[in-house]
Backbone bond lengths (Angstrom), bond angles and torsions (degrees), N, CA, C in turn:
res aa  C-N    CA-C-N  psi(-1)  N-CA   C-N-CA  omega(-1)  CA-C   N-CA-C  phi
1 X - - - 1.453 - - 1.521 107.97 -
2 X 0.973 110.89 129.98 1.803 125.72 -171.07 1.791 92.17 -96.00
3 X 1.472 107.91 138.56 1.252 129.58 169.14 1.603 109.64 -113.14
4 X 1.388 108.35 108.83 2.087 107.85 170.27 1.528 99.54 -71.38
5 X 1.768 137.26 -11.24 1.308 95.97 -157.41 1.509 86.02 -164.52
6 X 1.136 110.53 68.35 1.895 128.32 -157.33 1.965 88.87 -69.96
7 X 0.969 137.67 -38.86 1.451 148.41 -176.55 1.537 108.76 -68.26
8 X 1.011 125.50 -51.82 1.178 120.48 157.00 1.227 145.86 -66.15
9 X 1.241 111.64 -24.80 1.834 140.05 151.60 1.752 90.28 -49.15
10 X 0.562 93.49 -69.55 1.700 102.19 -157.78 1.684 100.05 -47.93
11 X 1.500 122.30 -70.38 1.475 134.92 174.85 1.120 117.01 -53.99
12 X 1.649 144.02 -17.52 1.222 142.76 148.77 1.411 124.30 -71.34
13 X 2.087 125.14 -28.67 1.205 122.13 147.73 1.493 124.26 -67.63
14 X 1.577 115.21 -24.52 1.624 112.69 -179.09 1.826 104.30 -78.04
15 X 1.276 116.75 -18.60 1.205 117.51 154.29 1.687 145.20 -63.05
16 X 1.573 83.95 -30.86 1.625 86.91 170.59 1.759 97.37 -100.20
17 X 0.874 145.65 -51.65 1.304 160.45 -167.23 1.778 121.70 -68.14
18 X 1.887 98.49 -39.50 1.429 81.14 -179.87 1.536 129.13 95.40
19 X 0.988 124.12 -144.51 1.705 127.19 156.61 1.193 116.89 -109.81
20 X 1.590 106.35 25.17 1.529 110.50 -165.22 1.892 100.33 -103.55
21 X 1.731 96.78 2.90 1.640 96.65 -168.18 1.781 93.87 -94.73
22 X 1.485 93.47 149.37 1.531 99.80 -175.68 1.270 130.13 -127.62
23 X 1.422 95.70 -17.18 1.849 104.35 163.13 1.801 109.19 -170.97
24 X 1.181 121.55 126.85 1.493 122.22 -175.83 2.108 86.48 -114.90
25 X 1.144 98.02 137.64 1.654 115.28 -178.24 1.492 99.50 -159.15
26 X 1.571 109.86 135.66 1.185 112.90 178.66 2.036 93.76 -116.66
27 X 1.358 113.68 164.98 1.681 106.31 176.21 1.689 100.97 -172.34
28 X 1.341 92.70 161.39 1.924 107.46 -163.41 1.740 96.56 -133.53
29 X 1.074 106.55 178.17 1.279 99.62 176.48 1.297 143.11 -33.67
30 X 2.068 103.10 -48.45 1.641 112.46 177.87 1.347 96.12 -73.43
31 X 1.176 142.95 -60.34 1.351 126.57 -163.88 1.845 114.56 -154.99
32 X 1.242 114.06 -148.95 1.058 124.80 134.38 1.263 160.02 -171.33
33 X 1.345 152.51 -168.69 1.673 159.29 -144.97 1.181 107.81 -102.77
34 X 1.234 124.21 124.53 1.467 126.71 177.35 1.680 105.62 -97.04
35 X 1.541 111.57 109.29 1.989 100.18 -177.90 0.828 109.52 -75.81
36 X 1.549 124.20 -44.08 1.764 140.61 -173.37 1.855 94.78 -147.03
37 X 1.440 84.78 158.10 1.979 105.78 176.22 1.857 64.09 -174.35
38 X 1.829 82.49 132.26 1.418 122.02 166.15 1.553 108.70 -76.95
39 X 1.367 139.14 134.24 1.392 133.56 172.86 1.199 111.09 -26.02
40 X 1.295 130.45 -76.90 1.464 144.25 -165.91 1.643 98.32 -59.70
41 X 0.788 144.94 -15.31 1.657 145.25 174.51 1.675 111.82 -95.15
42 X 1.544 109.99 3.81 1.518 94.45 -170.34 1.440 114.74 -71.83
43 X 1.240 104.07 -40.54 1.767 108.26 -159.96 1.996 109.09 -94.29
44 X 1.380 104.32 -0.61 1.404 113.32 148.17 1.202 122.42 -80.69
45 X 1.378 125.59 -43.43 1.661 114.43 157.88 1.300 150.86 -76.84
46 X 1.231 92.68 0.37 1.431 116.82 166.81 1.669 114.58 -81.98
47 X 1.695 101.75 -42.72 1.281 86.07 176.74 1.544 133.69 -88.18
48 X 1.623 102.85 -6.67 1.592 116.23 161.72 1.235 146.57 -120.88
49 X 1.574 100.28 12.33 1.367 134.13 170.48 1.707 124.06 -58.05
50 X 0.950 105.84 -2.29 1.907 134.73 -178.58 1.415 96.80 -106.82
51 X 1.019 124.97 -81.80 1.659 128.16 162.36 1.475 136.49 -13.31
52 X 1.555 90.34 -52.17 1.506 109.50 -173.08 1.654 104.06 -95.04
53 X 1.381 117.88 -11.23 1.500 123.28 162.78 1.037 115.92 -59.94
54 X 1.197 111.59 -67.65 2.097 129.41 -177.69 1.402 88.43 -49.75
55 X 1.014 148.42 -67.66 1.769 146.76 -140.73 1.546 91.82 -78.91
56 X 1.529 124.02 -66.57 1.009 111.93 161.76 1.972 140.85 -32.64
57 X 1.297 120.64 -11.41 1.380 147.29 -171.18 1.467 88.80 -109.82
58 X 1.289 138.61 -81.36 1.385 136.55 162.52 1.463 118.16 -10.78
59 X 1.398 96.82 -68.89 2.131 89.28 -179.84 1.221 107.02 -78.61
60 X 1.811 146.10 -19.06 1.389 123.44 167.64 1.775 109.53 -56.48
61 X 1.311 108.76 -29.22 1.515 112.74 -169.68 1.923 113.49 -73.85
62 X 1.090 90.28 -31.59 1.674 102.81 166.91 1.249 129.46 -83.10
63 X 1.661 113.64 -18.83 1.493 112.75 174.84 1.272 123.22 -43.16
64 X 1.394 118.23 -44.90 1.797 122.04 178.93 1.439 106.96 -47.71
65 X 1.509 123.29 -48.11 1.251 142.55 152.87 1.420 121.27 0.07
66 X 1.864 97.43 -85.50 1.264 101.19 -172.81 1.884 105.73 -79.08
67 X 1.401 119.65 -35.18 1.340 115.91 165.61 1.511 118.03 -21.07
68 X 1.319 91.60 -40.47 2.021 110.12 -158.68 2.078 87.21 -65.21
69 X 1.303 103.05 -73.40 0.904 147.81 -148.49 1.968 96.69 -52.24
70 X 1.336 99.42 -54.09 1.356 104.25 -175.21 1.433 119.52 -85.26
71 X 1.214 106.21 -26.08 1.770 143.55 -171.59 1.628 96.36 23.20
72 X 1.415 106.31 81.91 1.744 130.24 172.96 1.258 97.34 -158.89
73 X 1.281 123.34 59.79 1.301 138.82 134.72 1.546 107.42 88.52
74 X 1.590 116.15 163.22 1.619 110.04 166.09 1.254 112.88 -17.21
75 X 1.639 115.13 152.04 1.189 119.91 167.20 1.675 96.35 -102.69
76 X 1.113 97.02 171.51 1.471 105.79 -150.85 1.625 108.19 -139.18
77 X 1.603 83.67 -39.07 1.999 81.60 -171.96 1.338 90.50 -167.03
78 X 1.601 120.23 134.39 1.507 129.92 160.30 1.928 104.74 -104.68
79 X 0.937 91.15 133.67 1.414 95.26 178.13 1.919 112.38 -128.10
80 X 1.604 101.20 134.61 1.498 118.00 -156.89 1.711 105.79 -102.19
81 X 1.102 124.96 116.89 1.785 88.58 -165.14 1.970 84.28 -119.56
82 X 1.243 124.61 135.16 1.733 123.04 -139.11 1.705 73.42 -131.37
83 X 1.663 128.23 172.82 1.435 144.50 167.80 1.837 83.99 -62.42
84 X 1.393 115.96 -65.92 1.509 106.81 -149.45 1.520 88.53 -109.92
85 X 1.008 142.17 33.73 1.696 137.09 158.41 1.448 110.33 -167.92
86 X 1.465 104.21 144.84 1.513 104.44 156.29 1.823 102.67 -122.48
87 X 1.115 106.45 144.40 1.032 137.89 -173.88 1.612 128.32 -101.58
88 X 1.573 129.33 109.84 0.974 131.96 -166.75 1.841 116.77 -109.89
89 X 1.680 123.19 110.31 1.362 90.41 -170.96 1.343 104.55 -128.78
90 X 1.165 138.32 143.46 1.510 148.89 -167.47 1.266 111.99 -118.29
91 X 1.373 119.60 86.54 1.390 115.70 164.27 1.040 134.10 -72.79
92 X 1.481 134.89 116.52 1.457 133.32 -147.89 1.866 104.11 -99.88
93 X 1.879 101.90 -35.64 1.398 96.12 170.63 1.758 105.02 -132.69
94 X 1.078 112.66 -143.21 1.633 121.81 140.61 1.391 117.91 -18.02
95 X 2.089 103.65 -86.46 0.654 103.23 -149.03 1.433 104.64 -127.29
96 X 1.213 135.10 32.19 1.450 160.89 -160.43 0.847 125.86 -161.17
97 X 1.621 131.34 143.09 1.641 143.77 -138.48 1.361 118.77 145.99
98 X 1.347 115.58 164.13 1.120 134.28 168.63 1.079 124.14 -93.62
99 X 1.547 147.06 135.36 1.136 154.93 149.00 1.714 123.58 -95.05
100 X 1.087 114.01 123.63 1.569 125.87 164.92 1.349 121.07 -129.14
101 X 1.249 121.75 154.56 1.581 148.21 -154.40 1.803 83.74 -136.51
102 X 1.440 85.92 157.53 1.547 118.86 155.83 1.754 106.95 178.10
103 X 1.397 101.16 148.31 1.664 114.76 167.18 1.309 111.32 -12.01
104 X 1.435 134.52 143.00 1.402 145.14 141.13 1.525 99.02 -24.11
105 X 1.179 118.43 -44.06 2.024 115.12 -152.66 1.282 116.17 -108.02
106 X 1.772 100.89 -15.71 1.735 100.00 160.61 1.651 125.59 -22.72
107 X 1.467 109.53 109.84 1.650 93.69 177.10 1.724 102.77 -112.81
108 X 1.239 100.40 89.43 2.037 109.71 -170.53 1.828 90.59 -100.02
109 X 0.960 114.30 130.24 1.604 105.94 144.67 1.429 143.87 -47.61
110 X 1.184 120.58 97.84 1.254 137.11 -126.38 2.134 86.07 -72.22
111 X 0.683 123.30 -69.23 1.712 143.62 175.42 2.014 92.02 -28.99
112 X 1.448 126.22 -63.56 0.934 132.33 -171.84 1.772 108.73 -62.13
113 X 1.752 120.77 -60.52 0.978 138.11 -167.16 1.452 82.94 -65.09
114 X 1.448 155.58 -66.07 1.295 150.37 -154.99 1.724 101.08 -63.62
115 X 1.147 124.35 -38.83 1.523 112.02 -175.25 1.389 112.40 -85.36
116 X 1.603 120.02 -4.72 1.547 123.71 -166.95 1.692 76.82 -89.80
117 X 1.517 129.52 -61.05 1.255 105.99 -178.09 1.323 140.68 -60.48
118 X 1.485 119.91 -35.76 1.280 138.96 -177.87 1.955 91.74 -48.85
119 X 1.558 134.60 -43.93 0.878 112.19 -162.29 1.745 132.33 -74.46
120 X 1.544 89.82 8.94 1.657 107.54 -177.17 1.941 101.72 -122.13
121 X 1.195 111.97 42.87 1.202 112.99 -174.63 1.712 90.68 -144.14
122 X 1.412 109.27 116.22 1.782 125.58 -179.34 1.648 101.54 -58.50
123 X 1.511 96.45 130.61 1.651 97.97 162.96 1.564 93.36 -129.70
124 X 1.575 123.11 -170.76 1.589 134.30 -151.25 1.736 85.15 -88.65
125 X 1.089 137.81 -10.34 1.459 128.39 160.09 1.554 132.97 -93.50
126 X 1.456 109.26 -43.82 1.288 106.85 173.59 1.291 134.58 -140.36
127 X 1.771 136.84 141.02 1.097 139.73 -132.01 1.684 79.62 -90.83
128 X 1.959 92.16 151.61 1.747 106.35 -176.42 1.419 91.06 -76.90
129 X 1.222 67.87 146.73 1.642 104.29 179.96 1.299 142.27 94.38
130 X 1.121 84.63 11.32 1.698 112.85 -175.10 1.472 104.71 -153.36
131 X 1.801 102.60 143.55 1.180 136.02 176.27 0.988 125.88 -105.24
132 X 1.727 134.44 112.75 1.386 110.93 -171.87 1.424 143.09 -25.66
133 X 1.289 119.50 -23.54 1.584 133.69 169.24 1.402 109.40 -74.70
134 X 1.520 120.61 -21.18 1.323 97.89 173.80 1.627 136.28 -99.04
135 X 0.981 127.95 161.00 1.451 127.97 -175.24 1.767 99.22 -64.89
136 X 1.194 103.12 166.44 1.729 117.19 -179.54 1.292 90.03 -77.75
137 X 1.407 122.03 168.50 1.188 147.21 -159.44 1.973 127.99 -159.13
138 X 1.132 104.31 105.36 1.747 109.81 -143.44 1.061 93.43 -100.42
């Protein structure tokens, strides 16, 4: 997944989130992009960031799945809530999406924090990272 505006991704989650954000990574089949990892999060994602790719590739492949399954429309966002992370993941196709982290204690509005991300995640109209209101970005 290609990002036009990886800086702004970042300052619209440190806005809803705070210092409570802990790693924004976007990834496609071969692998994936690290946008932000907080200092204290480096050498935890390094060592399960391979792991958490494949699983991540797994649930884009099942989305039709649960779509089927729940039949209340696109899925949009699975959310992981862990002792020391919750976990946010946006599958944009198959096999591409966004992933975000924040603190166990993050208290973001879950409805708000989901549409600040959704707007850097590609759908069949508009390129990530941009919102129809915004101007293109070179």
């Amino acid at each position: 997944m290609v990002l036009t505006d990886r800086q702004t991704l970042v300052d619209s989650l440190r806005a809803e989130a705070g210092e409570a954000l802990r790693v924004i990574a976007t990834y496609d089949r071969e692998g994936y992009e690290s946008v932000y990892v907080r200092d204290d999060v480096v050498e935890r994602m390094s060592a399960r960031a391979d792991a958490v790719h494949d699983e991540l590739i797994l649930q884009g492949i099942g989305r039709g799945h649960l779509e089927d399954l729940f039949d209340a429309g696109e899925l949009e966002c699975s959310m992981h809530r862990f002792e020391e992370l919750t976990a946010f993941h946006f599958a944009a196709e198959e096999s591409t999406g966004l992933f975000v982290s924040l603190d166990p204690d993050a208290d973001v509005p879950v409805a708000t924090f989901a549409e600040a991300c959704k707007r850097y995640v590609p759908d069949e109209d508009t390129e990530p990272g941009r919102d129809e209101a915004s101007p293109p970005t070179e």
